[in-house]
C-alpha positions in Angstrom: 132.2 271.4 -92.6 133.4 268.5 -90.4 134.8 265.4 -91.9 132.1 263.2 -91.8 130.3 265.6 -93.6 133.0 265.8 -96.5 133.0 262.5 -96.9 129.6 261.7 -97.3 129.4 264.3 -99.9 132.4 262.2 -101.4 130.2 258.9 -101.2 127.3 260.9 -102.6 129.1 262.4 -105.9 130.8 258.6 -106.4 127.1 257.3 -106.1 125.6 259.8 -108.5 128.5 259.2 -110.9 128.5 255.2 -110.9 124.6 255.3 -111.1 124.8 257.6 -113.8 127.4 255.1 -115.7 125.4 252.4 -115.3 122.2 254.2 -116.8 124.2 256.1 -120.0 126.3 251.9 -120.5 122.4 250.7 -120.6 121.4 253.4 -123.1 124.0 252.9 -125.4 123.4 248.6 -125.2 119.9 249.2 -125.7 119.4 252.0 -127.9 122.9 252.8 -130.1 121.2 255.4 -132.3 121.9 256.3 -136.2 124.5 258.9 -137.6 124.5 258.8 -141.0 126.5 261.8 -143.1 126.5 261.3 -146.5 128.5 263.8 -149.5 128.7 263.4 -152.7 129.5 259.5 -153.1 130.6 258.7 -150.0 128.7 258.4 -146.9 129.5 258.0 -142.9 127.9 255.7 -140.3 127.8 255.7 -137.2 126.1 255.3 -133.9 124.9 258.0 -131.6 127.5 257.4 -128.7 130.5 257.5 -131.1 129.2 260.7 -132.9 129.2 262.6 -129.2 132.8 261.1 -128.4 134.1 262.2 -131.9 132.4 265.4 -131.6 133.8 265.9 -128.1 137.4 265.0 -129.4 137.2 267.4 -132.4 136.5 270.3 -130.2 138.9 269.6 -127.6 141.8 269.0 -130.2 140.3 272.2 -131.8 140.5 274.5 -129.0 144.4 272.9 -128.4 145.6 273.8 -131.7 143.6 277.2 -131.8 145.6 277.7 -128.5 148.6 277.2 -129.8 148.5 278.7 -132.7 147.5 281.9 -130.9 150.1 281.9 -128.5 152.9 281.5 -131.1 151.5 284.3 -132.8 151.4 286.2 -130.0 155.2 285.4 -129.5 156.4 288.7 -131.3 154.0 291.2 -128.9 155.2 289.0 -125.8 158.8 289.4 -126.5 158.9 293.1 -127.3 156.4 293.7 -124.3 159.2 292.3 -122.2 161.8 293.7 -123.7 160.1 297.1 -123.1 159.7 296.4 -119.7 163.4 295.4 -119.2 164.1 299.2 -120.8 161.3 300.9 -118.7 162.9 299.0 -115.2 166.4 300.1 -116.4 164.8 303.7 -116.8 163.1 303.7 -113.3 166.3 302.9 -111.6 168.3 305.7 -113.2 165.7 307.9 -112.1 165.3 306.5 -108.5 169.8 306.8 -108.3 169.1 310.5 -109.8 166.8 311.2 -107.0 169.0 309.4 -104.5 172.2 311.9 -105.7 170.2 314.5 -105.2 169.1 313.9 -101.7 172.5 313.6 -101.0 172.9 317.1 -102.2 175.2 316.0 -105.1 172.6 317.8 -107.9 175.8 317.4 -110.5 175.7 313.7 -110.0 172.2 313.3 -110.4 171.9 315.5 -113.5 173.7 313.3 -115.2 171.6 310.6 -115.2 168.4 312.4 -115.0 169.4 314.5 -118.7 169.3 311.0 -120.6 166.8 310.1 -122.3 163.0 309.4 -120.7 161.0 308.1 -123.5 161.2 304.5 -121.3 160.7 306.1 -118.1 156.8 305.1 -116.2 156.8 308.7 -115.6 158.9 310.6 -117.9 157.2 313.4 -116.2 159.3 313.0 -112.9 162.6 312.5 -115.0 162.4 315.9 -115.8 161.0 317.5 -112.4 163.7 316.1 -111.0 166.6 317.5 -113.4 164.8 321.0 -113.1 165.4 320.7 -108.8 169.1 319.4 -110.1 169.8 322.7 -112.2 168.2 325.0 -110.0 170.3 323.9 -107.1 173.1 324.4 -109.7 172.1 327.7 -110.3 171.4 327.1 -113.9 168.0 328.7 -114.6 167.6 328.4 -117.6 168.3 324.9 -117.9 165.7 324.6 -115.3 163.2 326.1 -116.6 163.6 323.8 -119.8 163.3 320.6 -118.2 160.2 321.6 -115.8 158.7 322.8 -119.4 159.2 319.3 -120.3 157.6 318.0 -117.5 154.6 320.0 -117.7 154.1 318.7 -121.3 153.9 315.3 -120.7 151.4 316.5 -117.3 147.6 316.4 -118.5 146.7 317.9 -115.5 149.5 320.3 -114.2 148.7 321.8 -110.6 148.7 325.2 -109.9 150.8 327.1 -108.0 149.3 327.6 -103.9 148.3 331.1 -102.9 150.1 332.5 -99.9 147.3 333.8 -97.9 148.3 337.7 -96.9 149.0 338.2 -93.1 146.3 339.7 -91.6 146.6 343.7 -90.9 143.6 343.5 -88.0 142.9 341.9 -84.9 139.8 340.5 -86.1 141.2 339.7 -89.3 144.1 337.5 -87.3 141.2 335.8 -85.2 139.1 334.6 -88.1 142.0 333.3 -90.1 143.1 331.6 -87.2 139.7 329.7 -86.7 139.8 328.5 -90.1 143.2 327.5 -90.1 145.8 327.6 -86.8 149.0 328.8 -87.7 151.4 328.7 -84.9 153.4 331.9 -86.5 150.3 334.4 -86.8 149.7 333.5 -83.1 152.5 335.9 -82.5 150.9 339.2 -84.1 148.1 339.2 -81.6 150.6 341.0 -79.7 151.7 343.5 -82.4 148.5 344.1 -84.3 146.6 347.1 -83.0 147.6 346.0 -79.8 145.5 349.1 -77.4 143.5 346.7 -74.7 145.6 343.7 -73.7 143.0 342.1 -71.5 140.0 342.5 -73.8 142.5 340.9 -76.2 143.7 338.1 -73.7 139.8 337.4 -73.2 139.2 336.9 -77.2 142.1 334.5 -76.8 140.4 332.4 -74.3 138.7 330.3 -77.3 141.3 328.7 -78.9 143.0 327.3 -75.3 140.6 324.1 -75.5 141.1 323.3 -79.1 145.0 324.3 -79.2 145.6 323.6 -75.5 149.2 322.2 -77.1 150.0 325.7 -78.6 153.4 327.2 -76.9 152.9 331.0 -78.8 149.2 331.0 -77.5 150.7 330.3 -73.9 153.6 332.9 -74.4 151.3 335.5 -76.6 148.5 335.5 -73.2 151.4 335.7 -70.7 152.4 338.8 -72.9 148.7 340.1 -72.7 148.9 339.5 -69.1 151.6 341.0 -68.3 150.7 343.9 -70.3 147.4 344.0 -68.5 149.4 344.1 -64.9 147.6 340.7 -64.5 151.3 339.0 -62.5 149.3 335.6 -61.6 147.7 335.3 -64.6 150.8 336.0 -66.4 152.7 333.5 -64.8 150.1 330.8 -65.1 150.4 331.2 -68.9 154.3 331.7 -68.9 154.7 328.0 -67.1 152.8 326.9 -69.4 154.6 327.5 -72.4 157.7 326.7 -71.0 156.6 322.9 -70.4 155.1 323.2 -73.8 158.4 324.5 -75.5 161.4 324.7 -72.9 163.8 325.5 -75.3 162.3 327.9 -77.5 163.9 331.2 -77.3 161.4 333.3 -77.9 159.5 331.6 -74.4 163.0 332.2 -72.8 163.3 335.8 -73.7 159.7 336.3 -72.3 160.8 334.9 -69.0 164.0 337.1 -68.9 161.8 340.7 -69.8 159.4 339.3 -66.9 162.0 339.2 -64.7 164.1 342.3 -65.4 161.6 344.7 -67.1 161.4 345.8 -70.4 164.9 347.0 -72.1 166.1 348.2 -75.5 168.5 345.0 -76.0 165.7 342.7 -75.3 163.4 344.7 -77.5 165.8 344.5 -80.6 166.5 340.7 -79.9 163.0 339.8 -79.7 162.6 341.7 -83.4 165.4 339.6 -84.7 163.0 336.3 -83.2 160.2 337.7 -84.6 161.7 338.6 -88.0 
């Protein structure tokens, strides 16, 4: 809106309002009107106009005192409310220095401010989760298990506990779990699991490279394969590869020292101590 346009809206509503003065000052000159209110023996006149301006008075003055009557009632409630709030702060930060102690790895510290009382707290439940990780890293089990009790009473909805899912036993098994969901560490058994035709396995492999092209074990697990499969390029290909994706990896290392030197006992019982 531009400001020539704002202030002919200004000159408009000043118009309509002096225009609409002039009309209501000739009403009440020509035509006053009659209030009468009569009780009893006594009796109340007055014109129209000053009925509406007392009427308008009364409710204004009415909805003032109403006001503040309300508000002083409402004192008590306002004052505890805040008062509760100050207790519920105090609470929080007891809790958040708790937590802070035991980051720090001072769970001693921390318990003692997390075993006051919680009833302020604006999750009680987290008071007490917190002084059950604070006795368990004190070794005090039973302790622990009394405060995550707690917690889980004041929980309406308490999670449960995540199932490990099994390692897989079978190739296929292995291949399926990773296409549902890619787990770096399982990569590794495609070279221990049933493990009789290392090319066919190396070509069942070839599936995941586009969607986990950024996977080190699938590059060292296919230079494996290849190697196994007396494919030396291929092998190679896949060995460089995981060694720009992971150059300090030991496992990756340890790959590119059997390449070189051949399979041996020592590197055979080091890379079960990687894999273990």
């Amino acid at each position: 809106m531009t400001r020539w346009m704002r202030l002919f809206l200004r000159l408009l509503v000043f118009a309509a309002l002096t225009a609409g003065g002039i009309w209501l000052g000739q009403q009440v000159m020509t035509d006053p009107g009659y209030v009468l209110f009569a009780l009893g023996g006594y009796a109340i006149e007055m014109s129209f106009w000053i009925f509406l301006i007392c009427l308008i008075v009364v409710i204004v003055s009415f909805w003032i005192v109403s006001g503040l009557l309300w508000r002083t009632g409402q004192l008590p409630v306002v004052l505890w409310r805040a008062f509760g709030s100050v207790r519920r702060d105090r609470a929080d930060r007891r809790v958040a220095e708790g937590a802070l102690w035991l980051q720090r790895g001072e769970p001693d510290r921390a318990l003692q401010l997390l075993t006051k009382d919680s009833v302020n707290d604006s999750v009680p439940a987290v008071h007490w989760i917190l002084a059950a990780i604070a006795s368990a890293q004190l070794e005090d089990t039973v302790a622990a298990d009394q405060y995550l009790s707690r917690a889980q009473s004041l929980m309406r909805d308490v999670p449960k506990p995540l199932l490990v899912a099994p390692l897989p036993t079978r190739f296929n098994e292995l291949t399926r779990a990773l296409n549902k969901q890619w787990n770096e560490d399982w990569v590794l058994l495609a070279c221990r699991l049933d493990c009789e035709d290392p090319l066919a396995r190396l070509r069942d492999l070839q599936r995941f490279e586009k969607r986990h092209s950024a996977s080190p074990m699938l590059a060292l697990v296919q230079a494996k394969l290849a190697r196994w499969a007396g494919l030396e390029a291929e092998a190679t290909h896949y060995r460089s590869r995981a060694q720009k994706l992971a150059p300090d990896d030991p496992r990756i290392l340890l790959e590119a020292v059997e390449a070189a030197l051949g399979p041996h006992p020592a590197l055979q019982e080091l890379a079960a101590v990687l894999d273990a």
